[in-house]
Residue, then its C-alpha position, 0 to 999 in steps of 0.5 A: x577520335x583524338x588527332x595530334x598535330x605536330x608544330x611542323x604540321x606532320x601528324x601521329x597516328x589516331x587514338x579513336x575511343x569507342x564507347x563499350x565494354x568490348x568490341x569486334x577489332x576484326x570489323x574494322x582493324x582492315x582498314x585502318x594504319x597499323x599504328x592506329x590505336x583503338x581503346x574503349x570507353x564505358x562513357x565513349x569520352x576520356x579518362x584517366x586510363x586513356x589519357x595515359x594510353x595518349x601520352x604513351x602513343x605520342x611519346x612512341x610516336x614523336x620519339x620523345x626521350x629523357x636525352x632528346x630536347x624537352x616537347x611541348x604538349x598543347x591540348x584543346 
């Protein structure tokens, strides 16, 4: 699970990585926020494609645009 903090404590929704090929969404789509985002990994760990879907997710969901003013983005 990759959680992403915002400096003024709120947060964004999850990105969780599976590790496979494919996956039943249906047993556990239920549960989660609809804005959740599921992705699957052959390794269960990051790449460059999921990396890529992260800074997407974040930017959608911290509404970050060329006409607003510059983020930051720390990683650890």
């Amino acid at each position: 699970m990759i959680k992403t903090i915002i400096a003024d404590g709120t947060t964004i929704p999850l990105v969780i990585i599976i590790q496979g090929k494919r996956h039943m969404e249906n047993w556990y789509s239920e549960k989660l926020e609809k804005s959740v985002r599921v992705v699957l990994s052959d390794s269960g760990y990051t790449n460059k494609e999921i990396s890529l879907i992260l800074l997407n997710h974040i930017i959608l969901h911290t509404k970050a645009s060329i006409n607003k003013p510059l983020k930051e983005l720390l990683i650890d």
